[in-house]
N, C-alpha and C positions, 0 to 999 in steps of 0.2 A: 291098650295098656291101662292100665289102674292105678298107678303109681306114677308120679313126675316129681319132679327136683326143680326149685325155684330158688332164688336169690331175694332174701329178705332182710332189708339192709337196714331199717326204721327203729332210731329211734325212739326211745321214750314218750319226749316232747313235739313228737309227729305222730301219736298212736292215731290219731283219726287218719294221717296218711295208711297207714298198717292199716286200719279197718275198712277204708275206701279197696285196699287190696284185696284183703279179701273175699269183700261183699263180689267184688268183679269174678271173682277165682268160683266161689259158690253160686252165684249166677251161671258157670259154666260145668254146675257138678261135681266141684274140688272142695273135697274141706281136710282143713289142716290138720295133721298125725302129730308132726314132730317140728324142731325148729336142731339142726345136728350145726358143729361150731358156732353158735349165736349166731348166724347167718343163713343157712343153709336151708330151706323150708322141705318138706315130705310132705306132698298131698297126697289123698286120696280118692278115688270114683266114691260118694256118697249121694243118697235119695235126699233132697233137698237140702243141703248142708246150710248152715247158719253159722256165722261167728261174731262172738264179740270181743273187744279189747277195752282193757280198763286202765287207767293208771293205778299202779302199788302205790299208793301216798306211801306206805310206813317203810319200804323197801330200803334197805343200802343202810345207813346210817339210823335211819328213824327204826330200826327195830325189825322184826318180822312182819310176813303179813297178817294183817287182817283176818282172824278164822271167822270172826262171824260173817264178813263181809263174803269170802270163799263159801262158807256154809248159805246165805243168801243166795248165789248162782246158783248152789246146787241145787236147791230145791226148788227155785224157778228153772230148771230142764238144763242150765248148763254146766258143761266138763270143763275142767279148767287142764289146758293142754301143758301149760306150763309158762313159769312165770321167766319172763327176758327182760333184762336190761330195764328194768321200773315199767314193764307192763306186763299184764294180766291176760292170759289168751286164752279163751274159751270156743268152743262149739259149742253144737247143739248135742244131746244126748240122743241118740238114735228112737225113733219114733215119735220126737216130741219138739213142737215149733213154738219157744219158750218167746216170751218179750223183751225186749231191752230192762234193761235194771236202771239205769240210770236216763231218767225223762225231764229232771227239773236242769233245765240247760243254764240258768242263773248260777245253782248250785255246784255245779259242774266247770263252770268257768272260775268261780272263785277257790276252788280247790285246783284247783291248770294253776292257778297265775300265784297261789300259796307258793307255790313249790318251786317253780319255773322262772320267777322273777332274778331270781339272782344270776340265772344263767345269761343274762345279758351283761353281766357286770365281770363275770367267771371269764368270758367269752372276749370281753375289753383287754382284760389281764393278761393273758394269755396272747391277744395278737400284740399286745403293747412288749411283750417278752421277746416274740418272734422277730418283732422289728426291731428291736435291738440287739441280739442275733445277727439279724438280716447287716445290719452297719458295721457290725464285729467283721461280719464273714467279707463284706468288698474292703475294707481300711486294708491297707500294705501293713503287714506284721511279721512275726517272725518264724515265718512258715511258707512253705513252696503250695497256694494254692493251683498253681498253674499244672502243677504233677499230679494234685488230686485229682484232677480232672481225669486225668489216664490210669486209675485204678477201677474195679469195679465197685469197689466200699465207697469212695470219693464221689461216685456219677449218684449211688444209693444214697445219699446222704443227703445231695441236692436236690435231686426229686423228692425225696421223701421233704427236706426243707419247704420247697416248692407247695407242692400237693399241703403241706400244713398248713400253712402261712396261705394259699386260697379257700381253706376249707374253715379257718379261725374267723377270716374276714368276711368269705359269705355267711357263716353262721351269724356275725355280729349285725350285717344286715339284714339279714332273713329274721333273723329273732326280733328286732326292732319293728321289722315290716307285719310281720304273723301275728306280733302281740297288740299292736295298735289296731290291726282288723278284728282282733277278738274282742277287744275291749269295746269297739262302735256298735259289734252286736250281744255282748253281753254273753256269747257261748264259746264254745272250741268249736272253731271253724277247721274245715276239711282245707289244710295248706297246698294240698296240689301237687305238680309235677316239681316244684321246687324242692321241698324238703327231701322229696325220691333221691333227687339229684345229688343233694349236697349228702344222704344218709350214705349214699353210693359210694362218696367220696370220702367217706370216713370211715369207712368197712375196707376199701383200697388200701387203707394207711396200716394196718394188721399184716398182712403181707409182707409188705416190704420193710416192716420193722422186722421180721422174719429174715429177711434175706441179709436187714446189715446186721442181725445178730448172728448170723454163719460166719459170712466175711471178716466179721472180727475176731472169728478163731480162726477161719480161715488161711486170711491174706497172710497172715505173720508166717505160717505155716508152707508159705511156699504158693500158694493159689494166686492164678494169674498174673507171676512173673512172666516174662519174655526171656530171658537171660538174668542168671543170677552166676557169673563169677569171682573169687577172690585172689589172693595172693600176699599173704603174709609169713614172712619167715621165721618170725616170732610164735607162728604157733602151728607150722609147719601145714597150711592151705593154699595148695598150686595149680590153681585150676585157672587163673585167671593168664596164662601165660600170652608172650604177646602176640603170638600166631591167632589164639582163641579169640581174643580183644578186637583183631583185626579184620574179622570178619562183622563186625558191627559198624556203623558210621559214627566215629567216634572219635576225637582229637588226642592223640599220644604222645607220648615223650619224643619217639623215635620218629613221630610225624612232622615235628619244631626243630630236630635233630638237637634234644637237652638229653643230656647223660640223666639214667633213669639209677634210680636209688637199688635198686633191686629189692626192698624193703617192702613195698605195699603197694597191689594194685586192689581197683574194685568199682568192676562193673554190673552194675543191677538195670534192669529195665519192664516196665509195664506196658500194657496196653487195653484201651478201651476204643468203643466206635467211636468217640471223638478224639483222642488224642494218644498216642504210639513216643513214649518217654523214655529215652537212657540217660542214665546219670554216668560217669568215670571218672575216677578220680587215682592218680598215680602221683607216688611221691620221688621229686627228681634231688639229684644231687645240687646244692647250692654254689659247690667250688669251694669251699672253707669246710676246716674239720666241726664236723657233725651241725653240719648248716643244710637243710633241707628246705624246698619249697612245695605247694600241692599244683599241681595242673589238673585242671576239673574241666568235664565238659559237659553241658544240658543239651539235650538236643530233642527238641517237641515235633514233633510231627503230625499238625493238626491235619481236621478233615474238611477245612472249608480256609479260606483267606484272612476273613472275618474273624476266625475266632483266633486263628496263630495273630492278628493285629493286635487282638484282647492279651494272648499269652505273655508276648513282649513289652506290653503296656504295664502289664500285671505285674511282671518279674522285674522289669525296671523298678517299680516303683521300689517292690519289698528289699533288691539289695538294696536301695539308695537307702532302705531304712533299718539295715542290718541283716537281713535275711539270706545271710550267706555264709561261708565258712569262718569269716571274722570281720568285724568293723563294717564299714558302709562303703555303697561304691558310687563316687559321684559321676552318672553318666553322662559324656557330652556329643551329642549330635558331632558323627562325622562321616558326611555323606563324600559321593568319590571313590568308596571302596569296592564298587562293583555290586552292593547287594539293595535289594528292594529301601530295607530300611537298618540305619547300623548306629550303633554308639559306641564308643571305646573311655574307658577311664584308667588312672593309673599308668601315664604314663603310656599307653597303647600297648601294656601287656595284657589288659581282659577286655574283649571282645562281643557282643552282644548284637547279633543282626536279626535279621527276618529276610526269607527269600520265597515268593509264595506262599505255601504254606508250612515252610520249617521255620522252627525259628532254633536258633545255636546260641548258650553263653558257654564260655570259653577263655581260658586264660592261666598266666603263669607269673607269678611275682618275679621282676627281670628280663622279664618278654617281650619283643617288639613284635607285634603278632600282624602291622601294617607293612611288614616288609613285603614286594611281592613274594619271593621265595614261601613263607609265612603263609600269605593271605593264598597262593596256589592252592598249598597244603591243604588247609582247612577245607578251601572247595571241593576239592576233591575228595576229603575223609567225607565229609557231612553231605556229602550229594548234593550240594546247594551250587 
């Protein structure tokens, strides 16, 4: 074949990586056609092929390029292939074995470290952001991150956090490390399999900002529910009926035996490889005219012990700190009940255990939910 497809992942502030690339590639007969999504390289079979890569000092912000500098290659024999992300990529011009343009290695490093310097400072900023982020995102607030986890947008979010938050940090020390060995020899030195790596990891990151920019039109839309039904008589939606309901592990009105409002049900559920999430929630008659209560049920269904131990830990925290249909839930350790691990507050009408690896919150304002009758129930809806 004559023609191959490369992954070319480099950087600006790595072009000597890119030219270590593809001096190797020309060494083997390839010289570069095209660069297709700013990543994607097209080689070609060529008789001795040559490349050069330059930095675009004036590129981005500072202006266009350089024509005289462009007109310079040309007339020493080379093509400029096309300019990427603040470099300059050149071959050779078919029958001509032109020289390097750029030979005072002094000069060359103080035009590198002009430009490049701040990206250590850019680079501080940036992880200094992520990490507080990073503290936003474990703090209990008011929000079910335990359910994010069971979305597909939720799991993209985290990796995609992940993957930044390693790729900011190695950047801050790779750039510290690569700029202090350039400075002891006064040139741009060839950074190695490092910068490959981390260029790798920052060409990864396009993608999957790809994937949670679907899911956010997506998920609203219906994508990757498990069960979505309702029941409101107020706007006349009956899908949620209780036959439907009960084919899910889910805790109901009719499971507690509380007279159900006939007014509102509404079960939704997700799932991801790590966690399988319904939420339910029915509103029951109070016993007094137009006194109503909600009965809710969570029911996580991780994929390992360890992380439904996280889930429990997690969701304790955030009702205890509001994160639930109203006010706060102070839970107290009440072991005894049969499950791995359990807290009840509120008088023992909401419930909150772990049993391997489910974990159930659950409850009903005026519910003794430690009754055995009660506590049978629940076992048996929730498979625990």
């Amino acid at each position: 074949m004559n023609t191959e497809f490369r992954f070319f992942p480099y950087e600006a502030m790595n072009y000597k990586a890119a030219q270590a690339w593809l001096d190797r590639k020309a060494a083997q007969g390839w010289g570069l056609a095209r660069i297709y999504l700013g990543c994607i390289a097209r080689l070609q079979r060529a008789e001795q092929p040559s490349h050069f890569v330059d930095l675009d000092i004036r590129s981005g912000f500072d202006g266009d390029t350089d024509a005289d500098c462009l007109q310079l290659c040309s007339d020493a024999g080379w093509e400029l292939v096309q300019s990427l992300r603040g470099m300059l990529l050149f071959r050779s011009a078919p029958g001509r074995t032109p020289a390097p343009i750029q030979t005072d290695g002094q000069l060359e490093w103080e035009r590198f470290w002009k430009k490049y310097r701040p990206r250590i400072w850019q680079t501080l900023l940036i992880a200094l952001c992520i990490g507080a982020l990073a503290f936003v995102w474990t703090m209990p607030s008011q929000r079910n991150a335990a359910a994010s986890l069971a979305t597909n947008l939720g799991l993209l979010y985290l990796l995609y956090f992940v993957l930044a938050a390693l790729y900011v940090l190695g950047q801050w020390v790779y750039s510290r490390w690569y700029f202090a060995r350039c400075r002891r020899t006064s040139r741009v030195e060839d950074p190695g399999r490092a910068a490959t790596v981390l260029d790798w990891g920052g060409r990864l990151q396009t993608p999957l900002l790809c994937m949670i920019l679907f899911l956010v039109v997506a998920e609203p839309l219906g994508f990757g529910k498990t069960v979505d039904l309702e029941w409101y008589s107020l706007n006349e939606t009956y899908t949620a009926t209780v036959e439907a309901c009960q084919e899910w592990p889910v805790v109901m009105a009719v499971d507690l035996d509380l007279p159900s409002s006939g007014y509102s049900r509404r079960l939704e559920g997700f799932g991801s490889i790590l966690v399988d999430f319904l939420e339910y929630r029915e509103l029951t008659d109070g016993g007094e005219p137009n006194t109503h209560h909600i009965l809710t049920t969570e029911r996580y269904e991780c994929v390992s012990e360890g992380l439904a131990r996280w889930v429990l830990a997690h969701r304790r925290e955030e009702t205890r700190n509001g994160a639930f249909l109203w006010g706060e839930l102070e839970w107290a350790s009440t072991p005894g009940l049969g499950f791995d691990e359990c807290y009840t507050c509120r008088d023992s009408s909401y419930l909150l255990f772990r049993q391997g690896k489910v974990v159930v919150l659950t409850g009903c304002s005026g519910t003794d939910l430690t009754t055995p009758q009660s506590l049978e129930s629940i076992r048996t809806r929730t498979g625990t």
